[in-house]
LOPAKE-331414 format. One record per residue (C-alpha): residue number from 1; x, y, z. Coordinates in Angstrom, 2 decimals, padded with zeros to 5 digits. Layout:
NODE, NUM, X, Y, Z
...
//
This chain:
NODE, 1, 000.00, 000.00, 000.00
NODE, 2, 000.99, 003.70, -000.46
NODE, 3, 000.43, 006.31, 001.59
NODE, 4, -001.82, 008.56, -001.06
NODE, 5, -004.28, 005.43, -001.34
NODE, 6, -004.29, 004.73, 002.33
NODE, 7, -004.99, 008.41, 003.78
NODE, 8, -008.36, 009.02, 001.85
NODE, 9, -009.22, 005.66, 002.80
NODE, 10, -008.15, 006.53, 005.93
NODE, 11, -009.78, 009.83, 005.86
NODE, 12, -013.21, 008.24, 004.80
NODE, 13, -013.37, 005.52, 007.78
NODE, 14, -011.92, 007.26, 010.50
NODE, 15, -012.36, 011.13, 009.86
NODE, 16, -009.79, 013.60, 009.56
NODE, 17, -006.42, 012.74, 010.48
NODE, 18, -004.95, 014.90, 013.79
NODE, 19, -001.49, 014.39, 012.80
NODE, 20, 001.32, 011.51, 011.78
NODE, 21, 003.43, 009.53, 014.00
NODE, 22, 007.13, 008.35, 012.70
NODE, 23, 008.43, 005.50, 014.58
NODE, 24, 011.74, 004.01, 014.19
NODE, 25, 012.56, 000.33, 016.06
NODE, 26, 015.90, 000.38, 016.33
NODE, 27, 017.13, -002.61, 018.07
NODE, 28, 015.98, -006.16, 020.01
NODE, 29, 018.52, -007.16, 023.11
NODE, 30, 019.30, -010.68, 024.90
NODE, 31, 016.47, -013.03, 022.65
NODE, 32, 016.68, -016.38, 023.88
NODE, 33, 017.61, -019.07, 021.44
NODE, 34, 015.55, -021.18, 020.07
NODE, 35, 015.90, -024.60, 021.30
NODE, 36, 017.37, -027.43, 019.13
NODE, 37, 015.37, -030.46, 020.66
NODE, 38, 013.43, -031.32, 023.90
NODE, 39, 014.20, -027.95, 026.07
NODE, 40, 018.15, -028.34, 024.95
NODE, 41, 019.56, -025.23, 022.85
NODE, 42, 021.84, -025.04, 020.52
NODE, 43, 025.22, -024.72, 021.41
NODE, 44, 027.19, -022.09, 020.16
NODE, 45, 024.85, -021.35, 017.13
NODE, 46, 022.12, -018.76, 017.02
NODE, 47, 019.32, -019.99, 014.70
NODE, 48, 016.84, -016.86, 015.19
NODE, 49, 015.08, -015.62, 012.32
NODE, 50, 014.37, -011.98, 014.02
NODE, 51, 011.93, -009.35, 012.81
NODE, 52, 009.45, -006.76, 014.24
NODE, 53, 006.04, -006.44, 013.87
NODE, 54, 004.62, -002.38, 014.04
NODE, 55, 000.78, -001.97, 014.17
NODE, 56, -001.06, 001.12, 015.07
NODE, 57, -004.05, -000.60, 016.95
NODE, 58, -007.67, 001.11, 015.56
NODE, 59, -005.58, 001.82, 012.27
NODE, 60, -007.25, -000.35, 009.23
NODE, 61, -003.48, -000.36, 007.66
NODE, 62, -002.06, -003.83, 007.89
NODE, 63, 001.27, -004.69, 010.22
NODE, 64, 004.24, -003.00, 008.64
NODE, 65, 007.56, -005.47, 009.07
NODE, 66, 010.91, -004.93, 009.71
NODE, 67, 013.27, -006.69, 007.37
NODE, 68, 014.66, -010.22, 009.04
NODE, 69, 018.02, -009.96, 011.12
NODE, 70, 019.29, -013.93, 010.79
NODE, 71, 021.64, -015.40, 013.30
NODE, 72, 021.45, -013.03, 015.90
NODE, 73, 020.50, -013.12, 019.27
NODE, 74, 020.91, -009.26, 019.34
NODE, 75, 018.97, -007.82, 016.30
NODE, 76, 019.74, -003.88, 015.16
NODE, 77, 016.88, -002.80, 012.92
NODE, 78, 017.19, 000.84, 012.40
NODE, 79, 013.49, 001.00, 010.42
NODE, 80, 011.16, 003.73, 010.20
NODE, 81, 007.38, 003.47, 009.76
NODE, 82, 005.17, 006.39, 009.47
NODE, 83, 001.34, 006.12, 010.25
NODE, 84, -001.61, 009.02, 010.31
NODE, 85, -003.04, 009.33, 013.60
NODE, 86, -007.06, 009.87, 014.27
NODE, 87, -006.90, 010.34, 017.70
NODE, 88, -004.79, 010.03, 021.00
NODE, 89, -006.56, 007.20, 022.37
NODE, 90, -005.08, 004.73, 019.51
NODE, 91, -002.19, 002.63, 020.41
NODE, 92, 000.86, 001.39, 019.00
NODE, 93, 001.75, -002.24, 019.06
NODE, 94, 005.47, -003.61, 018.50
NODE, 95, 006.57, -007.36, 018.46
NODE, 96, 009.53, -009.36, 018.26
NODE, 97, 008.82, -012.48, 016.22
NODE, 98, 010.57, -015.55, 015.11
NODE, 99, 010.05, -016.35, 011.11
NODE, 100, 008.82, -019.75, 010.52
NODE, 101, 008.98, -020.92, 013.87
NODE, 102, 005.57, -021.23, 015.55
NODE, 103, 004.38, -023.34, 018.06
NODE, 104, 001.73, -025.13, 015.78
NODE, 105, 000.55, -024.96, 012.38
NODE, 106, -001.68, -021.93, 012.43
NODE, 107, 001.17, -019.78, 013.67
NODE, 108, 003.94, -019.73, 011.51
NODE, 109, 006.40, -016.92, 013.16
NODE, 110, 006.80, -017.31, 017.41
NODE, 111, 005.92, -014.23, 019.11
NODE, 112, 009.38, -013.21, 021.62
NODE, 113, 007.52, -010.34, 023.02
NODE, 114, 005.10, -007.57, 022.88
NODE, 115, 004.74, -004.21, 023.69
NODE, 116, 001.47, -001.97, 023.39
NODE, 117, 002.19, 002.25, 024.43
NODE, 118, -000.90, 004.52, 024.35
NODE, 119, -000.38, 007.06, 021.70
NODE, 120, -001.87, 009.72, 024.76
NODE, 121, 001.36, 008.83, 026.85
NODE, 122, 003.42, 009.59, 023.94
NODE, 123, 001.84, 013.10, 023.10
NODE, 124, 001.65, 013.95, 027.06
NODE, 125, 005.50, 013.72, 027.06
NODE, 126, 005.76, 015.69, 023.96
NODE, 127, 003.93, 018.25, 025.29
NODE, 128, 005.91, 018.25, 028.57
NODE, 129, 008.78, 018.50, 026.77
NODE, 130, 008.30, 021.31, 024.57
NODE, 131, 006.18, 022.88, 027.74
NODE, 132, 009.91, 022.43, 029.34
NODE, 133, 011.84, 023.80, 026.18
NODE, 134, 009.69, 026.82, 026.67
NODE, 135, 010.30, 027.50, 029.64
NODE, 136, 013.96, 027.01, 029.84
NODE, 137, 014.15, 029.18, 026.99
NODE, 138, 011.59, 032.13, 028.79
NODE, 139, 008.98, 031.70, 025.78
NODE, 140, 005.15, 030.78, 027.15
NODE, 141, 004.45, 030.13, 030.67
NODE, 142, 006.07, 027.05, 030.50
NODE, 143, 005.61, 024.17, 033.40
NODE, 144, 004.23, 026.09, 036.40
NODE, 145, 006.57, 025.45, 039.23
NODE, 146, 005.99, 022.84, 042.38
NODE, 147, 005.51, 024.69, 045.60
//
C-alpha cells in the first residue's frame, strides 16, 4: 500500500487525520535461542530468524515489518514506519517475532515479546517536553513550578 491510497481511505473511515506519527525500532537485546530439541539449545549457534512487527491498533493499515536480522540473538533494525493518527486514544503495538517458527501450524512466526504504548502517553510527554523547552528558553508560561 501507499500512503496517497491509504490516507483518503483513511480519511473516509476514520475522519480527519490529527497528525502523523514516525516510529523508528531500532534494536531487540538478549532473545533467547531457540531450542534445538526437547528444552536443549543449541550450542554455540544462534538460529533466530528476528523481525518486528509495528501496528497502530484502531488503524485499518495492515502490520508493517521490519526486514529479518538472521543469526542473531541481538537484532539492530534501524526502520522507520510512518502512520496518520485519528486520535490520542489509539495505540501502537510492536513485536519481536521468530520467522517460521511457531508453536503449531496456524502460527507460523513465534511471538518473543510484545509491547502496546498509548499514543496519549506519547503526546503527554511531547507536550511536557516542549512545555519544558519553553520554559527554559523564557517563551510561554512554560511548566508552572511545584511549591
Amino acid at each position: 500500500l501507499y500512503t496517497n491510497e491509504i490516507v483518503p481511505y483513511l480519511w473516509e473511515a476514520y475522519g480527519p487525520l490529527c497528525g502523523e506519527l514516525d516510529v523508528t525500532v531500532v534494536e531487540a537485546r538478549e532473545l533467547t535461542n531457540r531450542p534445538r530439541k526437547a528444552g536443549i539449545f543449541a550450542a554455540n549457534a544462534c538460529t533466530r530468524q528476528t523481525f518486528a512487527e509495528v501496528v497502530l491498533l484502531g488503524c485499518p493499515v495492515p502490520p508493517l515489518k521490519t526486514e529479518v536480522r538472521p543469526n542473531t540473538l541481538d537484532p539492530a533494525f534501524h526502520e522507520t514506519f510512518s502512520y496518520g493518527i485519528t486520535c490520542a486514544q489509539q495505540a501502537l503495538q510492536v513485536t519481536i517475532k521468530d520467522k517460521d517458527y511457531g508453536w503449531d501450524e496456524s502460527e507460523t512466526d513465534a511471538c518473543m515479546g510484545r509491547v502496546v504504548i498509548p499514543l496519549g502517553e506519547i503526546v503527554s510527554a511531547i507536550a511536557l517536553q516542549k512545555q519544558l523547552l519553553a520554559a527554559k528558553h523564557g517563551q510561554g508560561e512554560g511548566v508552572p513550578e511545584a511549591e
